[in-house]
DOMI-245348 format. One line per 2 residues: their letters; for each residue z, x, y of N, C-alpha, C. Coordinates in Angstrom, 1 decimal. Atoms other than C-alpha are relative to their C-alpha. Example, Ala and Ser with C-alpha at 12.3 -4.5 7.8 and 13.67 -1.06 7.14 Angstrom:
% DOMI-245348
AS> 0.0/0.9/-1.2/7.8/12.3/-4.5/0.0/0.9/1.2; 0.0/-0.9/-1.1/7.1/13.7/-1.1/0.8/-0.8/1.1 $
//
This chain:
% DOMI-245348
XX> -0.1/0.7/-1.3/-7.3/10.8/-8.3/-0.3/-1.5/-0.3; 0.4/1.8/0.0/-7.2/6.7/-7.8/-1.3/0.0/0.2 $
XX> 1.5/0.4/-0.6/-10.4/5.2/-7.9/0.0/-1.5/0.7; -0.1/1.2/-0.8/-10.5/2.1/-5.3/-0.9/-0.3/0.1 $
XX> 1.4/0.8/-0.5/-14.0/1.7/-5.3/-0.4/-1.0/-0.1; -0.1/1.2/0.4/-13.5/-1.4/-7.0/-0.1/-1.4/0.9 $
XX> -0.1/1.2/-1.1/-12.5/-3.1/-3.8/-0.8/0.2/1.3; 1.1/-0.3/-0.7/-15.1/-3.4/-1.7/1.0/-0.1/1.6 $
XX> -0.4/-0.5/-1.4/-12.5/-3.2/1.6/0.3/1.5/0.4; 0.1/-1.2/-0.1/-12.8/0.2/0.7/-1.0/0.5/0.8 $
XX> 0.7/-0.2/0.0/-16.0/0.5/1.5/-0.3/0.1/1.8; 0.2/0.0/-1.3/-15.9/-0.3/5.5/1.8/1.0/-0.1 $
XX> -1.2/-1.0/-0.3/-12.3/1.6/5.3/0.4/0.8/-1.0; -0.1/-1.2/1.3/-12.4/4.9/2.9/1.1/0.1/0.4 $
XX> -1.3/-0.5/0.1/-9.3/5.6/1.7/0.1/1.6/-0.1; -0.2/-1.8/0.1/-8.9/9.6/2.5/1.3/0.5/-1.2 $
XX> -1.3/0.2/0.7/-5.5/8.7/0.5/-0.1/-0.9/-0.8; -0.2/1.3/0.6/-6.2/6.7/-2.5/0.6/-0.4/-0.8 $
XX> -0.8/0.3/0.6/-3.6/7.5/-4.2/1.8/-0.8/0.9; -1.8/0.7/-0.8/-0.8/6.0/-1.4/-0.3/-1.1/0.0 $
XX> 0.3/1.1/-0.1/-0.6/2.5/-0.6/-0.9/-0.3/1.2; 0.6/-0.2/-1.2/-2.7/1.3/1.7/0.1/-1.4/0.8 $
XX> -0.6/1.0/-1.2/-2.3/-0.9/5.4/-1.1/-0.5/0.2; 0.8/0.2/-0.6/-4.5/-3.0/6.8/0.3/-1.0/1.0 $
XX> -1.3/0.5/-1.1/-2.8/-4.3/10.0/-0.4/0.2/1.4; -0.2/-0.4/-1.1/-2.2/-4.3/13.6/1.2/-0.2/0.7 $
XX> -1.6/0.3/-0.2/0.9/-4.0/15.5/0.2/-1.1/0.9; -0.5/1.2/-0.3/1.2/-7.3/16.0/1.4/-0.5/-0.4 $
XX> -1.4/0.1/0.9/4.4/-9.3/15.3/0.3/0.0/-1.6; 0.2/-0.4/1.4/3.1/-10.0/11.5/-0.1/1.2/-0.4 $
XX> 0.2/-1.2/0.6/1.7/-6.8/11.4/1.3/1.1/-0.1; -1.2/-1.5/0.0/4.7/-4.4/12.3/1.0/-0.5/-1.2 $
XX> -0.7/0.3/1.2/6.6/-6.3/9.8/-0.3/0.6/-1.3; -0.2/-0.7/0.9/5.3/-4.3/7.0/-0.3/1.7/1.0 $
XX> -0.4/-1.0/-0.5/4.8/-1.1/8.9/1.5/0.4/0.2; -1.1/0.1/0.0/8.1/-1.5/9.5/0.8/0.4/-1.2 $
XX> -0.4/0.2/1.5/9.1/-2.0/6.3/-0.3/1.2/-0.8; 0.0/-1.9/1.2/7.4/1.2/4.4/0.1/0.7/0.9 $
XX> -0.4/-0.7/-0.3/8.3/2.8/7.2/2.0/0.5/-0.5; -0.9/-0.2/0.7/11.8/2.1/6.0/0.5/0.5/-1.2 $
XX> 0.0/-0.1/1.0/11.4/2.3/2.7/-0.5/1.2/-0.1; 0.4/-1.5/-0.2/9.8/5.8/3.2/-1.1/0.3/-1.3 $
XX> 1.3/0.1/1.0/6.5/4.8/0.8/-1.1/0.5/0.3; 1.0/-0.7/-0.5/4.0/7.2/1.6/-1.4/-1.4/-0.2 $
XX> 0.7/1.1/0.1/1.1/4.7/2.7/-1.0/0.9/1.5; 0.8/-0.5/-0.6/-2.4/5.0/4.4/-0.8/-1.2/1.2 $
XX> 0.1/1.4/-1.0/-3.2/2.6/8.0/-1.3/0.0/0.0; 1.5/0.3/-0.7/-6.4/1.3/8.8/0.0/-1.2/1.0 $
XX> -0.4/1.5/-1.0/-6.7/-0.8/11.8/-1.2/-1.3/0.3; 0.6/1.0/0.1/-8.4/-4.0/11.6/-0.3/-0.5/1.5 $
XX> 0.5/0.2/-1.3/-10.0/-4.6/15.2/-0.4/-1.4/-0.2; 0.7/1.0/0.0/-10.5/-7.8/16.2/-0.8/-0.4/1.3 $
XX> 0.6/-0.2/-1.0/-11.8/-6.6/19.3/-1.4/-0.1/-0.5; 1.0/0.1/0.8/-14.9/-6.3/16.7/-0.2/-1.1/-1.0 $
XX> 0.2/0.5/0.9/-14.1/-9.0/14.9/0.2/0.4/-1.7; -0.1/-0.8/1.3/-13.5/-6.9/11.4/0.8/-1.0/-1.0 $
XX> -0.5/1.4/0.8/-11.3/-9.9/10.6/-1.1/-0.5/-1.3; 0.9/1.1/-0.3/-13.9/-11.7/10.0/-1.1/0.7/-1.1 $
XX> 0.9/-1.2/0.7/-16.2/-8.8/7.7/0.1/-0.3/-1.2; 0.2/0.0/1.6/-17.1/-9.3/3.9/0.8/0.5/-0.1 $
XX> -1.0/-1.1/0.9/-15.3/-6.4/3.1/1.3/-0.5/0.4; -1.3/0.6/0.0/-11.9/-7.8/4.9/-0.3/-0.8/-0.7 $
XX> 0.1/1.5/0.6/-12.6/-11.5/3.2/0.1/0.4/-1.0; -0.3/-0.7/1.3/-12.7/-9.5/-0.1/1.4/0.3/-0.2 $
XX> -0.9/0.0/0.0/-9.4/-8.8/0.5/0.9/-0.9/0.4; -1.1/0.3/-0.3/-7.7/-11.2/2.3/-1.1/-1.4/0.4 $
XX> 1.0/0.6/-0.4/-9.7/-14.5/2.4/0.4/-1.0/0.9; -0.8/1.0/-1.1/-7.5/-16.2/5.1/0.1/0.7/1.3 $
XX> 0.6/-1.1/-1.1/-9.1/-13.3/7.5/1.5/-0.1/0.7; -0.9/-0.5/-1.1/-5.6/-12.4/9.0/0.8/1.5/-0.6 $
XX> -0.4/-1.5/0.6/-3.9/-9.1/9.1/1.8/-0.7/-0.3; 0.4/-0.3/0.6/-1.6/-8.2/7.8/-0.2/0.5/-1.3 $
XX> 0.2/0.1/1.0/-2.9/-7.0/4.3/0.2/1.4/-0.7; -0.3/-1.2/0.2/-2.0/-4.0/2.0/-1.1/0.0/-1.6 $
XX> 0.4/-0.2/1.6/-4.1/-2.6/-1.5/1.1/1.1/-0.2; -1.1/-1.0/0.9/-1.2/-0.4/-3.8/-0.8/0.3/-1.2 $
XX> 0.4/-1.1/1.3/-2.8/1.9/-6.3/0.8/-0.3/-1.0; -1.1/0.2/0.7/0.0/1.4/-7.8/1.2/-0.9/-0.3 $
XX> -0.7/1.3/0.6/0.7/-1.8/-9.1/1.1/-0.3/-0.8; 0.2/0.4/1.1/1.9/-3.7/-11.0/-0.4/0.4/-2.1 $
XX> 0.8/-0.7/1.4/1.7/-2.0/-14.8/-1.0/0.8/0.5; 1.3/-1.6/-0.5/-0.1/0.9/-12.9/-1.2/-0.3/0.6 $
XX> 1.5/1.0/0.0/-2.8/-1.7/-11.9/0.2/0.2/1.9; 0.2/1.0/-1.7/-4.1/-2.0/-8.2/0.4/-1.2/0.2 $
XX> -0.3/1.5/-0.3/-2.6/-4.8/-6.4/-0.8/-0.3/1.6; 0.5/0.3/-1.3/-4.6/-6.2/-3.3/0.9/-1.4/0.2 $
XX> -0.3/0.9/-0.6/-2.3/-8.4/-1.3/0.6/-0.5/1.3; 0.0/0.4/-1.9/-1.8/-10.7/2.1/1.1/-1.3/-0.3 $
XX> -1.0/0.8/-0.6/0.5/-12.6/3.9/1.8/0.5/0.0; -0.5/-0.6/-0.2/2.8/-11.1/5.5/2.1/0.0/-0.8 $
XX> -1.2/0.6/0.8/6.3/-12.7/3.7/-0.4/0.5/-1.5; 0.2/-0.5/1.2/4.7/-12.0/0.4/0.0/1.5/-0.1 $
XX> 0.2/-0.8/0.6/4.3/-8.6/0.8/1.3/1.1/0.5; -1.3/-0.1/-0.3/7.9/-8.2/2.8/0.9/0.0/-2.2 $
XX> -0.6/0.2/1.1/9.6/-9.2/-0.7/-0.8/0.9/-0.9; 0.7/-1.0/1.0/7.2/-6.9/-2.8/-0.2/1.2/0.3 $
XX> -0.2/-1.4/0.0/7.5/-3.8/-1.1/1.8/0.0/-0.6; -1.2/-0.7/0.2/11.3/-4.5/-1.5/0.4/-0.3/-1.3 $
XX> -0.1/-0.2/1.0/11.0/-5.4/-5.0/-0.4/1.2/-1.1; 0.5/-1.4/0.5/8.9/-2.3/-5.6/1.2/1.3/-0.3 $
XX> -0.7/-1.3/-0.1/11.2/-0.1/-4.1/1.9/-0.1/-0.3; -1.3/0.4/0.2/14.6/-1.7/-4.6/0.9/-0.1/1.3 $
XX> 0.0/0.0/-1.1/15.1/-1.8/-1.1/0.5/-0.8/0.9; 0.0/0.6/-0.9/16.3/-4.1/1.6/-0.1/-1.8/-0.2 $
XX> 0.1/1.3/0.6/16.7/-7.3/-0.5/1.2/-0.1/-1.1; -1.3/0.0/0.7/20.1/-7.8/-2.3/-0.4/-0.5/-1.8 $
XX> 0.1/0.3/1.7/20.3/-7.6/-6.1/0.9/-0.7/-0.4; -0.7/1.4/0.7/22.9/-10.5/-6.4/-1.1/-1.3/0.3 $
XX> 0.3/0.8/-0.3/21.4/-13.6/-7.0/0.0/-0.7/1.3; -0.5/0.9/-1.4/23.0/-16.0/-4.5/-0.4/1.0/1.4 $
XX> 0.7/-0.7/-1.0/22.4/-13.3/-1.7/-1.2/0.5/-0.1; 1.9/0.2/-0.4/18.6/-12.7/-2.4/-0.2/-1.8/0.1 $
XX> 0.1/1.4/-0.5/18.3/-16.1/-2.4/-0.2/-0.5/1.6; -0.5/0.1/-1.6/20.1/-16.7/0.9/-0.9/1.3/1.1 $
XX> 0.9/-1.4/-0.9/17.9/-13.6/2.4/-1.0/-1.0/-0.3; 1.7/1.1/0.1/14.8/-15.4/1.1/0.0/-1.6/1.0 $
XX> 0.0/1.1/-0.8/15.8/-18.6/3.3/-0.4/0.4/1.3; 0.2/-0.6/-1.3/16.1/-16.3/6.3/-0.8/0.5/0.0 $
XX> 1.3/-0.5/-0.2/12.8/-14.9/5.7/-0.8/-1.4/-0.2; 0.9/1.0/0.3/11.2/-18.5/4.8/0.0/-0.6/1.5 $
XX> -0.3/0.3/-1.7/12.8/-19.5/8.5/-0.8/0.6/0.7; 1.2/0.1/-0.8/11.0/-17.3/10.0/-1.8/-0.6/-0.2 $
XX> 1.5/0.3/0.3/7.7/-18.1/8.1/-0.9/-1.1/0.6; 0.5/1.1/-0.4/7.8/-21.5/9.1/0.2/-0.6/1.2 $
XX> -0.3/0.5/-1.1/9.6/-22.0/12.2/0.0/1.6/1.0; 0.3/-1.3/-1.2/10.2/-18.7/14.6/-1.6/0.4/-0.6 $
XX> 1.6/-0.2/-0.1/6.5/-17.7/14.0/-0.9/-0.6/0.3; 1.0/0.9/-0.6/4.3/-20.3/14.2/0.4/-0.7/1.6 $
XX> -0.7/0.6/-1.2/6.8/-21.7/16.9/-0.1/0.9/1.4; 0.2/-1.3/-1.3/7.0/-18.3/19.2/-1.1/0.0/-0.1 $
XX> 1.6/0.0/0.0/3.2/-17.8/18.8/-0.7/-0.9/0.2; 0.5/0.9/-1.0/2.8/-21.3/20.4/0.3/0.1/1.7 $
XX> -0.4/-0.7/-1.2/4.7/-20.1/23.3/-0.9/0.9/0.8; 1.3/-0.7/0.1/2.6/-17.4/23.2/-1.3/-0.6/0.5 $
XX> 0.9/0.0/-0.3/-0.5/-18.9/23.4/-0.2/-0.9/1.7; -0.1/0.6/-1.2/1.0/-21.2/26.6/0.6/0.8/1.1 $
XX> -0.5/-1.1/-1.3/2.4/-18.2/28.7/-1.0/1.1/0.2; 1.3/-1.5/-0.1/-0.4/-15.7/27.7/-1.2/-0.2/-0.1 $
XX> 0.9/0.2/0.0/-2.8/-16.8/26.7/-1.1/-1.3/-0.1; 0.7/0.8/-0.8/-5.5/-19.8/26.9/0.6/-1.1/0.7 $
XX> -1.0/0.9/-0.6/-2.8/-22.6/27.4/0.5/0.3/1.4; -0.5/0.0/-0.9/-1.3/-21.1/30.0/-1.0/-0.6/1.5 $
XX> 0.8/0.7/-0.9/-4.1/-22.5/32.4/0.3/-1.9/-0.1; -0.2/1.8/0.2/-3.2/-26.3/31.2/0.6/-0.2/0.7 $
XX> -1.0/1.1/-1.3/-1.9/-28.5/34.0/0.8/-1.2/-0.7; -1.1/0.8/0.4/0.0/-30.6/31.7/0.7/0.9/-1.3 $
XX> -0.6/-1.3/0.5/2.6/-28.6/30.5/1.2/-1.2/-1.0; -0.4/0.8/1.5/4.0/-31.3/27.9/0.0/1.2/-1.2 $
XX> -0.1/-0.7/1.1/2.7/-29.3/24.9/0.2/1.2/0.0; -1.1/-1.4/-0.3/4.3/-26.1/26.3/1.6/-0.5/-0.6 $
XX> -1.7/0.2/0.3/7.7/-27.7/26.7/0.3/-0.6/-1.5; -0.1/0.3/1.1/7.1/-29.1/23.4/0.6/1.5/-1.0 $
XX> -0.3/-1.1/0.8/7.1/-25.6/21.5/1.0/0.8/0.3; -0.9/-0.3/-0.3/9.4/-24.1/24.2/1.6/-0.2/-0.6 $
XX> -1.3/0.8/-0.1/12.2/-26.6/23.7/0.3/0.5/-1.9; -0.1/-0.4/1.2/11.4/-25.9/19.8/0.6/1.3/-0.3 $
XX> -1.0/-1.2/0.0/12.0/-22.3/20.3/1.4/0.3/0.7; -1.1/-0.1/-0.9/14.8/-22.3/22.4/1.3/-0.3/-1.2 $
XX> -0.7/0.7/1.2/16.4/-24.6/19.3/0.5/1.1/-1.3; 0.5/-0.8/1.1/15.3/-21.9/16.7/1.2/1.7/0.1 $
XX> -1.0/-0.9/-0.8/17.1/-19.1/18.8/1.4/-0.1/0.0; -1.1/0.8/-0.1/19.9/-21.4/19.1/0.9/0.6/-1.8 $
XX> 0.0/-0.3/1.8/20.5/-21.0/14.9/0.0/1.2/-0.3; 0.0/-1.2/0.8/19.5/-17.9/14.8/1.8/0.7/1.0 $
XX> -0.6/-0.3/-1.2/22.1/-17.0/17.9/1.5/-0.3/-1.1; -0.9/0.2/0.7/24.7/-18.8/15.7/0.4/0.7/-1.0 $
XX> 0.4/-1.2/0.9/23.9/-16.7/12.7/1.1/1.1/-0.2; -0.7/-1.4/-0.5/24.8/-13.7/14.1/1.3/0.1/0.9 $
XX> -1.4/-0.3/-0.6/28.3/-14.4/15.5/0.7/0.6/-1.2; -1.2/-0.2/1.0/30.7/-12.1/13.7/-1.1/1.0/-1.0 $
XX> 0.8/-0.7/0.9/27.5/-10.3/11.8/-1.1/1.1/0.6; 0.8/-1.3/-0.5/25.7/-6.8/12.1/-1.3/-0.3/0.2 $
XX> 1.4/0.2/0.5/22.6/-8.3/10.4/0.3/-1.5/-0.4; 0.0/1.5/0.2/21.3/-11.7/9.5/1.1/0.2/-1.2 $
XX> -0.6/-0.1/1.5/22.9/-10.8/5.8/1.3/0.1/0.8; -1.2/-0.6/-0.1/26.3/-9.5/7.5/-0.1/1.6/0.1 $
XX> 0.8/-1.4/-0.1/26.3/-5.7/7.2/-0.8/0.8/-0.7; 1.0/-0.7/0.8/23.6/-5.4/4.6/-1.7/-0.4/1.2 $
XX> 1.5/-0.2/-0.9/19.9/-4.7/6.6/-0.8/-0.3/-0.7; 1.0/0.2/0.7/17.6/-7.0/5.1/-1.6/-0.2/0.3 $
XX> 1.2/0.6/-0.5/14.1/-7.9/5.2/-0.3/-1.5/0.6; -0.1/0.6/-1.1/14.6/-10.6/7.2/0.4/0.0/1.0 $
XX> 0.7/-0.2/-1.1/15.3/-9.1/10.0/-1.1/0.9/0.2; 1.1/-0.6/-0.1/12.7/-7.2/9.4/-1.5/-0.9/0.6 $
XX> 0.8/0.9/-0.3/10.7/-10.4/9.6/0.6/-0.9/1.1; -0.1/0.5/-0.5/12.3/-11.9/12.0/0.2/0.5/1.9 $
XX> -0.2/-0.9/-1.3/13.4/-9.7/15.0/-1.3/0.4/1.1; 0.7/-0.8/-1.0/10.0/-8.3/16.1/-0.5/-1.6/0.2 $
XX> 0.3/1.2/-0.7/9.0/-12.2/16.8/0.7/0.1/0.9; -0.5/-0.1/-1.3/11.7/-12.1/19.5/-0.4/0.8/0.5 $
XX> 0.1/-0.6/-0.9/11.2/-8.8/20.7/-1.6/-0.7/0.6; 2.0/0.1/-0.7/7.1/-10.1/21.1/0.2/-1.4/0.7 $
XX> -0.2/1.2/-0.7/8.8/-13.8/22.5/0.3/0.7/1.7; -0.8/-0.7/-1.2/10.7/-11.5/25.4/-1.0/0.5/0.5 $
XX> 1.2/-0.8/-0.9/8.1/-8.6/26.3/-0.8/-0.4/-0.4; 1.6/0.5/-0.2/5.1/-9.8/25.1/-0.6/-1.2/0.4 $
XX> 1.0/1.0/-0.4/4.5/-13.0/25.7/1.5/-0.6/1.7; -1.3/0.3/-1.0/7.6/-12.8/28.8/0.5/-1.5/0.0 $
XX> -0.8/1.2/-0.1/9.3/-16.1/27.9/1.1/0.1/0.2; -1.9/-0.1/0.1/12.9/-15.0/28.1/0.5/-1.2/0.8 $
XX> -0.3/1.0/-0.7/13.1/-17.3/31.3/0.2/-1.6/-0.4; 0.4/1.0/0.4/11.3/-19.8/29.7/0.8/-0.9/-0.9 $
XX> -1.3/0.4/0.6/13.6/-20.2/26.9/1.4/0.1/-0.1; -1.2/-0.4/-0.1/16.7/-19.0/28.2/0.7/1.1/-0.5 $
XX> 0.0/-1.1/0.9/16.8/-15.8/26.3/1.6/0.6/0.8; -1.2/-0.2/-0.7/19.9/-15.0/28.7/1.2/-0.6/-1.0 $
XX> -1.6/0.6/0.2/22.2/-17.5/27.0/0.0/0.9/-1.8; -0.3/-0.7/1.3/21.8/-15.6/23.3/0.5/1.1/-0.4 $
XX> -0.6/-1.6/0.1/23.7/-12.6/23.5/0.0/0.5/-1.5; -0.2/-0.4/1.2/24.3/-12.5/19.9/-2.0/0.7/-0.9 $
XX> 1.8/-0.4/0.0/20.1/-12.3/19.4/-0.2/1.5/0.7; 0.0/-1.4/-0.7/20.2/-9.5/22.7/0.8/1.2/-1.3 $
XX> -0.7/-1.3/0.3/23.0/-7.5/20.6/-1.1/0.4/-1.1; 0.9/-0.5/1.3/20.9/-7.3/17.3/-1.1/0.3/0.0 $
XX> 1.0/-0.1/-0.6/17.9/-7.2/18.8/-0.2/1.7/0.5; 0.0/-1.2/-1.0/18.8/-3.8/20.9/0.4/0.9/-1.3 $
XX> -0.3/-1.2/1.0/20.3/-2.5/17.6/-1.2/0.4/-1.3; 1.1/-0.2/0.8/17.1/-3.0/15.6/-1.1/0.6/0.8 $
XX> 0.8/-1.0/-0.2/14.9/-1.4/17.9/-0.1/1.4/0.4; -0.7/-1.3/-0.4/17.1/1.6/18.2/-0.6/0.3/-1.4 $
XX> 0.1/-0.1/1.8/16.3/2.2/14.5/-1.6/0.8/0.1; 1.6/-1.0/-0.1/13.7/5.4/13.7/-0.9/-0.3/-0.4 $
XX> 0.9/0.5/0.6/11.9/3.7/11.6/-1.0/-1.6/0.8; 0.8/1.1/-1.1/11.1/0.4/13.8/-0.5/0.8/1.1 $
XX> 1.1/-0.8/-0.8/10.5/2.7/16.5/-1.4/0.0/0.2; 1.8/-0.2/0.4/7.7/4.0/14.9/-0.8/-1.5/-0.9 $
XX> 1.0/1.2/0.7/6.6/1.1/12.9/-0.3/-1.3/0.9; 0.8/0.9/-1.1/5.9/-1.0/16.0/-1.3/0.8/0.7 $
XX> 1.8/-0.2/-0.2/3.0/1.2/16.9/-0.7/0.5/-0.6; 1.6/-0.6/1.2/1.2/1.1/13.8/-0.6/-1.0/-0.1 $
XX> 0.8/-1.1/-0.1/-1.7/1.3/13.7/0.2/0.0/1.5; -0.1/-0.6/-1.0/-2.1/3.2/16.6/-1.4/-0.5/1.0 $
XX> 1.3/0.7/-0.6/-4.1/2.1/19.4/-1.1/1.1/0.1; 0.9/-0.8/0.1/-7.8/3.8/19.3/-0.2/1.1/1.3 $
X> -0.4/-1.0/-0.9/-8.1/7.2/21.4/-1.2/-0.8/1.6 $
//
């Protein structure tokens, strides 16, 4: 049997499975992104859910793993040359499950490439950008009486949408009709722009039909299904 004892995020989260990979996540928009993902990829893997209701972020044993306390973060038994690998950030570990498994990332040059831009897009613009929205429709922003640095991010997303909206004229998936990890990374930020943090109005989510079509056909998918409520909320 793996021994993980090594990594002291074991230690607040025993692995009952230490030979699968293991999750340390919530189904957030980062987070479902790899849930998502080995749910795709069908890599037998073990969740643990990082509460921040508790702060757990924030815990020696997380910071041992992931020293930029965000979820989320995975340890693989089965590294690298057979080696444990502990790693975070959710784009880094998108491209490393699908290099593991061969999976959802094109083996020509020029199109991994071009997938890797549409996954760097979201890293740096739909993400940080929708999760400013976010914080001005849901949460503490939305009390601000000068709504300047709303329409600021707004107007940003709305732009971002715009591109992506473009994108997808004429195409199944961001790639065309190969299903990459970028929409893997990209998609559940809209769906969490729409229902979770209810902007659709805000940014006009009406005028992107090409976003709605791909959007409705990615969360038809058995595997996103389920990989949007992992981990599972506590009983």
């Amino acid at each position: 049997m793996t021994d993980l004892s090594a990594f002291p995020v074991t230690r607040k989260w025993p692995a009952e499975h230490p030979d699968r990979l293991q999750l340390y996540s919530l189904p957030t928009p980062n987070g479902v992104k790899v849930s998502i993902m080995l749910e795709e990829c069908g890599l037998p893997y073990e969740v643990h859910r990082v509460s921040f209701d508790t702060n757990d972020q924030f815990t020696p044993e997380f910071l041992s793993l992931n020293p930029n306390n965000k979820i989320p973060a995975i340890l693989d038994p089965n590294g690298p040359g057979g080696q444990p690998l502990a790693l975070w950030e959710s784009g880094a570990i998108l491209v490393y499950l699908a290099e593991k498994t061969g999976k959802f990332l094109p083996a020509d040059p020029a199109r991994r490439y071009e997938t890797l831009q549409w996954l760097m897009f979201q890293m740096g613009g739909v993400g940080p950008m929708f999760g400013q929205v976010g914080f001005f429709t849901v949460f503490g922003g939305k009390d601000y009486e000068d709504k300047r640095p709303r329409d600021r991010y707004t107007g940003e997303s709305k732009r971002l949408l715009g591109v992506l909206n473009q994108r997808l004229k004429g195409r199944s998936w961001i790639m065309g009709d190969e299903y990459t990890v970028a929409d893997i990374a990209i998609l559940p930020w809209v769906r969490n722009l729409v229902e979770r943090y209810k902007a659709g109005d805000l940014v006009g989510y009406g005028e992107f039909t090409e976003v709605q079509r791909v959007l409705a056909a990615f969360v038809a998918r058995p595997a996103v299904e389920k990989g949007l409520a992992i981990p599972a909320a506590p009983n």
